[in-house]
C-alpha positions in Angstrom: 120.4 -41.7 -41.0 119.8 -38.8 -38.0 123.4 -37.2 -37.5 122.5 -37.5 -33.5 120.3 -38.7 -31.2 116.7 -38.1 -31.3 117.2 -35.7 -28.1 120.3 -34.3 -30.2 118.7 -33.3 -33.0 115.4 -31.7 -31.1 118.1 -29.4 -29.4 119.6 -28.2 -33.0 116.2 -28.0 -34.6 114.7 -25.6 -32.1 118.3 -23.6 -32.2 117.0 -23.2 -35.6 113.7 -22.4 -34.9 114.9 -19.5 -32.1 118.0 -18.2 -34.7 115.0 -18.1 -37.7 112.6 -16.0 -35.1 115.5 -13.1 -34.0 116.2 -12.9 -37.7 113.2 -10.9 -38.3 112.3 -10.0 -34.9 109.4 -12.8 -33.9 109.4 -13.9 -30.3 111.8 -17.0 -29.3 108.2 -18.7 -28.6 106.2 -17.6 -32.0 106.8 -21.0 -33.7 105.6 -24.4 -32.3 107.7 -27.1 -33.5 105.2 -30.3 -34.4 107.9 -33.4 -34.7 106.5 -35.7 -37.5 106.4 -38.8 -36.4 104.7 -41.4 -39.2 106.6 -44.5 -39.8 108.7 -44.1 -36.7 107.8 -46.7 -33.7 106.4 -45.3 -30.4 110.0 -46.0 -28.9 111.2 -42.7 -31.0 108.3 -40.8 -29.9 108.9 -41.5 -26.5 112.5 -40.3 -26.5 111.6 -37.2 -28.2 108.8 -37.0 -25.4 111.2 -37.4 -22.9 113.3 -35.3 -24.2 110.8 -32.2 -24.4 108.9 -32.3 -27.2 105.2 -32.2 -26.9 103.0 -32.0 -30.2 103.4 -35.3 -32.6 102.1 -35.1 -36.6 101.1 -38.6 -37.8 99.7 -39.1 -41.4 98.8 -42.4 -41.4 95.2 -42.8 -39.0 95.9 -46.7 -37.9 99.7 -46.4 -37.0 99.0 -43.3 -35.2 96.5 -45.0 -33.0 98.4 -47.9 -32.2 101.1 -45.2 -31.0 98.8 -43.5 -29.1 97.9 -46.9 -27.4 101.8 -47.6 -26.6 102.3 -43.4 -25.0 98.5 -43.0 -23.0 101.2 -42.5 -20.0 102.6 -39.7 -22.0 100.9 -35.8 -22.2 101.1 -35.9 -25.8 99.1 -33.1 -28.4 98.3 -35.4 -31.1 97.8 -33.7 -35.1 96.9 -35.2 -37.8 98.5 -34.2 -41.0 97.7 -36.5 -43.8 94.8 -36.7 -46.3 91.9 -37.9 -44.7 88.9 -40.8 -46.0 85.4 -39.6 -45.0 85.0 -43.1 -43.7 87.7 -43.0 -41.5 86.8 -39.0 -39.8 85.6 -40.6 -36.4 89.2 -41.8 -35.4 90.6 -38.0 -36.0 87.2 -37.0 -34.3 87.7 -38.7 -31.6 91.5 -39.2 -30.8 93.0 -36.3 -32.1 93.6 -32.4 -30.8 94.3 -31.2 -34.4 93.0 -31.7 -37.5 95.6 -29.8 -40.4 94.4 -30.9 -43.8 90.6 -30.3 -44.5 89.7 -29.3 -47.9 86.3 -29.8 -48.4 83.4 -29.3 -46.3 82.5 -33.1 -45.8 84.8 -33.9 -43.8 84.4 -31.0 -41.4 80.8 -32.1 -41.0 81.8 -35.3 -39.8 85.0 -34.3 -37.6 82.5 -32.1 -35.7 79.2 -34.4 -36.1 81.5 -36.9 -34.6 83.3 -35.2 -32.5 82.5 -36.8 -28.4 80.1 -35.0 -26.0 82.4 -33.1 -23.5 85.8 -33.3 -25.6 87.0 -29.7 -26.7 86.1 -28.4 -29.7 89.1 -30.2 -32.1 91.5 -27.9 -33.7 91.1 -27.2 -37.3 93.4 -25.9 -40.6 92.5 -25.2 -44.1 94.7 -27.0 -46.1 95.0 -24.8 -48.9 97.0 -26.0 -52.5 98.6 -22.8 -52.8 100.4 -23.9 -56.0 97.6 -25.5 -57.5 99.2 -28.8 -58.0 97.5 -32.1 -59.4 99.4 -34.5 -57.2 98.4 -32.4 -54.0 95.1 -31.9 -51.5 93.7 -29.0 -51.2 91.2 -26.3 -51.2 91.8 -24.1 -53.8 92.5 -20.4 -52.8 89.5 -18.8 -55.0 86.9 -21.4 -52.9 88.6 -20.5 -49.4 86.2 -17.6 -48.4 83.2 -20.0 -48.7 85.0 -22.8 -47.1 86.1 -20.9 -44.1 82.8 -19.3 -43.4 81.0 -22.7 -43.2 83.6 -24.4 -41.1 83.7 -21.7 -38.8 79.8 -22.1 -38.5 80.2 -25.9 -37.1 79.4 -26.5 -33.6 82.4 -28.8 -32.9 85.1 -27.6 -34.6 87.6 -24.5 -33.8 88.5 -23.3 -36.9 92.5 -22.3 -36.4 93.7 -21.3 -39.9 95.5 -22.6 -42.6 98.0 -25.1 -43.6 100.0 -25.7 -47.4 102.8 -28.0 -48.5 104.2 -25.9 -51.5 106.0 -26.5 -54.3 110.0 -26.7 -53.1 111.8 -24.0 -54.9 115.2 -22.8 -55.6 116.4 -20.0 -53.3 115.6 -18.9 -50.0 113.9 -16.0 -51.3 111.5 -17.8 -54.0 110.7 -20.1 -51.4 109.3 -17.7 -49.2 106.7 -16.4 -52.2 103.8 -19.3 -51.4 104.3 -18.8 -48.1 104.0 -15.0 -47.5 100.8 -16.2 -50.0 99.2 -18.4 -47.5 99.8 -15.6 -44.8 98.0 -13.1 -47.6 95.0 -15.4 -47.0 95.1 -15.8 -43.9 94.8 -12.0 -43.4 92.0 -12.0 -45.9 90.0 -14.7 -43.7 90.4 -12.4 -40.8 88.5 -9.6 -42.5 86.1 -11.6 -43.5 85.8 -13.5 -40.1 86.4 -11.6 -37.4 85.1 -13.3 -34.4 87.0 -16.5 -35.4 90.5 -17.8 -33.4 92.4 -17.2 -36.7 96.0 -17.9 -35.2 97.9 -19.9 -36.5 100.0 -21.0 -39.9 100.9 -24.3 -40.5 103.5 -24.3 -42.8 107.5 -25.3 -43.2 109.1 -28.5 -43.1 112.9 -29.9 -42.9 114.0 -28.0 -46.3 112.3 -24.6 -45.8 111.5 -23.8 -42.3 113.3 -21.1 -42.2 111.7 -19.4 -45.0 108.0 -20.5 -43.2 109.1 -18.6 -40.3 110.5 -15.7 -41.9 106.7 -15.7 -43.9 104.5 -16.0 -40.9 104.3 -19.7 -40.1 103.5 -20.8 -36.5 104.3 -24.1 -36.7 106.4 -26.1 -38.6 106.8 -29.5 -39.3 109.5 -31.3 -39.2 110.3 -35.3 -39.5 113.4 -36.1 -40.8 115.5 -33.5 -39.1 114.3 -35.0 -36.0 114.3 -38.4 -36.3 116.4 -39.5 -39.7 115.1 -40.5 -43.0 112.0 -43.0 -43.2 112.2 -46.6 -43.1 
């Protein structure tokens, strides 16, 4: 169970956020906080809406729909997180701002083929399986280059930068090694594309946000810190 309210715990999770960023010298506004919201009714996401909070993660496409159904009232920046059927890309296409976990160039291809005339271009990450884990999505980091350069190349997609869930680790300071790994890469996609919005790091959750931050990340995600464990 969440120690406080939902408007409670926003306040002591972006204290964290700011006290991570002065730690090594990153602007109080460097870091988006993106509140994780699958499994958790529309009523939470509302009082986290109400209470400030402005970009929601959902993993799960049909839940997150129905929520965006219940909050149209609501100026909400909806990102979707979780591993994604090719059968399913026109929902995310069409009802989403961000897209954080393509790893593999069909599904790009249909985010932006079915993307709607007139919407912006919808935000994209790489997700990347930095630690090269079975149980995990992922491009792998040797196939990035080539990944990147035809996403970029797609007429309806904005191609952002990258996104991991890493192995957790023991210590502050081995936790921060995928991480500064992910930024390695994203430095390396720079290079290589130039002319592309390469912004952004999408890494850190609940556990290790602090080391994401200290590594680079500019958003983290957070759920359970936010609005207790899952039900």
């Amino acid at each position: 169970m969440r120690k406080g309210s939902i408007a409670e715990n926003l306040n002591a999770v972006s204290e964290r956020i700011v006290t991570a960023c002065r730690s090594c010298d990153r602007a109080d506004d460097s870091v988006t906080l993106l509140a994780v919201s699958k499994t958790r009714p529309a009523a939470d996401l509302r009082a986290a809406y109400d209470a400030g909070q402005r970009h929601f993660g959902e993993n799960y496409l049909q839940e997150a729909l129905e929520k965006q159904s219940a909050l149209t009232d609501c100026d909400i920046t909806w990102h979707f997180i979780g591993p994604l059927q090719s059968n399913k890309s026109r929902d995310v296409a069409e009802h989403f701002h961000w897209m954080h976990s393509v790893d593999r160039l069909k599904i790009a291809r249909r985010l932006s083929e079915q993307r709607a005339a007139g919407m912006p271009p919808l935000n994209i990450c790489l997700q990347v399986n930095i630690d090269d884990e079975d149980s995990k999505s992922g491009v792998a980091p040797e196939k990035l280059p080539a990944l990147a350069e035809a996403v970029v190349a797609l007429p309806n997609l904005r191609l952002r930068g990258l996104m991991a869930i890493p192995a957790r680790r023991i210590g502050d300071e081995d936790q921060r090694t995928p991480f500064r790994q992910l930024a390695a890469l994203l430095d390396q996609l720079r290079e290589q594309l130039p002319d592309a919005e390469l912004d952004t790091l999408s890494m850190g959750m609940s556990g290790d946000m602090e080391a994401a931050i200290f590594s680079g990340a500019t958003i983290v995600r957070i759920g359970t810190d936010i609005f207790g464990a899952r039900t």
